[in-house]
C-alpha positions as CSV (number, residue, x, y, z in Angstrom):
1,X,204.1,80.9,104.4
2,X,203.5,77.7,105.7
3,X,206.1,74.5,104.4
4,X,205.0,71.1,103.8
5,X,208.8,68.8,103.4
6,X,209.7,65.3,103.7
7,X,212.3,64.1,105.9
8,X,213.7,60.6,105.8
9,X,217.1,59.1,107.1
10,X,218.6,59.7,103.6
11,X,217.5,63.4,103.0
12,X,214.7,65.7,103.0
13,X,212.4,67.5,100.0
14,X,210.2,70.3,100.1
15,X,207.0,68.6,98.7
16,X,204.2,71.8,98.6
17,X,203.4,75.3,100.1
18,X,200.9,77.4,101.1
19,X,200.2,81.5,101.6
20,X,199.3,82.0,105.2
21,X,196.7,85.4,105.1
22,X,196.1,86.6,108.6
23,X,192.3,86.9,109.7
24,X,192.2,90.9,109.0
25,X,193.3,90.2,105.3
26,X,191.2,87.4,104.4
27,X,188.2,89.8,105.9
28,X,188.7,92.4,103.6
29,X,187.7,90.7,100.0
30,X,188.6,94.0,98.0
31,X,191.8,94.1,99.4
32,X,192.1,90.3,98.5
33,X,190.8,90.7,94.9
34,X,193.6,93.4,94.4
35,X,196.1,91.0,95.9
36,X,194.8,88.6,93.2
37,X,193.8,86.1,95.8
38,X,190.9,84.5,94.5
39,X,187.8,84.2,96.4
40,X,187.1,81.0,97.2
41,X,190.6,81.7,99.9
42,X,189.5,82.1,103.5
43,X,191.0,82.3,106.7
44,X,193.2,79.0,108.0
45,X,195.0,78.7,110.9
46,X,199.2,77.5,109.7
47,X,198.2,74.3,112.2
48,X,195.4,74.3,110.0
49,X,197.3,74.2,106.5
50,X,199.8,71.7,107.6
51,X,197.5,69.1,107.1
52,X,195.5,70.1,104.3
53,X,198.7,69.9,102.2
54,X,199.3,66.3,103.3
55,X,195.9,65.8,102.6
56,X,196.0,66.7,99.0
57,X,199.6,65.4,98.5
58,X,198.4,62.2,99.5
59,X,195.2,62.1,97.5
60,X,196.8,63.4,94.5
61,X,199.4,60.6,94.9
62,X,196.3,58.0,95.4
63,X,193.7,59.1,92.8
């Protein structure tokens, strides 16, 4: 699981998260679909999530 917080001088909150799937999971779409992990899920890197979290945080705070 990968952890998107913010941290300021007067605290910290956990603001989203995200499933990591390793490569070898994410490869195997029956074993995804009986997961219940829908298919339109592929394969990111954690450095990868990190800042697609921010990215939607922040555009779902501006649209």
């Amino acid at each position: 699981m990968v952890m998107l917080t913010y941290a300021a001088s007067g605290g910290h909150t956990f603001v989203d998260r995200a499933l990591y799937l390793p490569e070898p999971w994410t490869g195997d779409r029956g074993r995804c679909r009986a997961a219940g992990v829908p298919d339109e899920v592929g394969f990111a890197t954690k450095p990868q999530l990190g800042p697609r979290m921010s990215d939607d945080r922040r555009a779902a705070r501006d649209g």
